[in-house]
N, C-alpha and C positions, 0 to 999 in steps of 0.2 A: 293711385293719385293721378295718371295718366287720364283713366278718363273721368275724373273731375274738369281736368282744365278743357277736353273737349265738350264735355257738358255745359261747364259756367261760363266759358270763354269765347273768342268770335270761334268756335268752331269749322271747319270744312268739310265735315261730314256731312252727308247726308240726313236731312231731318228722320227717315226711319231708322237709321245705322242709333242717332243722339237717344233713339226712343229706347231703344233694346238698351241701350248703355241705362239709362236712365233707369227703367223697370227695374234692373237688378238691383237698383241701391234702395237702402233701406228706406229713405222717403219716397222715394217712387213706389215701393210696394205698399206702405201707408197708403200713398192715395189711389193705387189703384183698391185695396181692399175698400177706402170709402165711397169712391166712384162704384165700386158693386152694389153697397148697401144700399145708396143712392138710387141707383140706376133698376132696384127692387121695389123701391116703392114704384117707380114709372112703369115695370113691369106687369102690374097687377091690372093698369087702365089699358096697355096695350095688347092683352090676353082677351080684357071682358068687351074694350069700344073698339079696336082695331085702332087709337088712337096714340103716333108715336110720339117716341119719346125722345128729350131732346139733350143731347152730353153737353150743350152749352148750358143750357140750364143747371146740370150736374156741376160742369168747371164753375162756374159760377156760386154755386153754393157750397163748393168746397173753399173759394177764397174767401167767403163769409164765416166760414166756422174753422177758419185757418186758428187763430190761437183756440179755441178750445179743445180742436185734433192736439194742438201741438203740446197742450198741458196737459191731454189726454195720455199722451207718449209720455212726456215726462215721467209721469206715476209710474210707467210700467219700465223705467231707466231707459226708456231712449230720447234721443236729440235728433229732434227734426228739422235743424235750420239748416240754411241753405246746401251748406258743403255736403251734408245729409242726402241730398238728394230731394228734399220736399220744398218740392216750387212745382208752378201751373204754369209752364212753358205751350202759353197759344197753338206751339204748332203742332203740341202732342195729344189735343183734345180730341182728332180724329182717328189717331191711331188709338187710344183710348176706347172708344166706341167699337171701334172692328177687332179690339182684344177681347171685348166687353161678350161682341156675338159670338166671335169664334170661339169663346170657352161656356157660354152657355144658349146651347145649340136652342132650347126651347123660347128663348130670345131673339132667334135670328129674325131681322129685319125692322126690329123696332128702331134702330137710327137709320135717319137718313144719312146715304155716304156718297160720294161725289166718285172721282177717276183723281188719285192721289197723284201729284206734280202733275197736273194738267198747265198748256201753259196760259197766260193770262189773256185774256182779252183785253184792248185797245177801248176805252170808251170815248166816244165820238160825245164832244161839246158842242151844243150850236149857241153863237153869242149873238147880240138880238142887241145893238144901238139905237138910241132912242135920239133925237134930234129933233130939235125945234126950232121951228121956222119961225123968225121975225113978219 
């Protein structure tokens, strides 16, 4: 129950510590099983074009086929709602990705990944007054 509430709740963990918590519950392993299947089909164009493949586009098609996954479970007696563990928590789309290569090595480097908790960059506004002269 403990880590529900740091999963659902303002947690203080760390966004990787939320993921591992996350993975082990049964909605989390649902979506990672479909984020595989998924992320199979993107596999087969990144083998033949060298062209990769994108887990936003995966998270995103998973939150489109959210009820069907989740009537899918039903049938087979599980419950996927939230305390479940099955939600698309933004910030686990890239640890997704790098669980995705490190278990299938013949995959390695079809996402692009970044330097996880990098810290932000400042963007510089220029504002631009417009005045007119009588």
């Amino acid at each position: 129950m403990n880590n529900e509430l740091n999963l659902f709740g303002s947690s203080q963990l760390p966004i990787p510590q939320q993921f591992e918590l996350w993975k082990a519950t049964p909605g989390g392993r649902v979506v990672l099983f479909w984020a595989y299947r998924l992320a199979a089909a993107q596999a087969d164009r990144y083998r033949r074009f060298g062209q990769r493949g994108s887990i936003r586009l995966i998270w995103e098609n998973l939150r489109y086929r959210l009820n069907w996954i989740r009537q899918c479970a039903r049938t087979k007696g599980r419950d996927l709602e939230r305390w479940g563990g099955y939600f698309l928590n933004d910030h686990f789309h890239a640890h997704v990705a790098r669980h995705i290569m490190e278990h299938r090595p013949e995959w390695q480097g079809m996402f692009e990944t970044r330097a996880l908790n990098r810290p932000k960059k400042l963007k510089r506004t220029i504002v631009v007054r417009e005045e007119v002269v009588a």
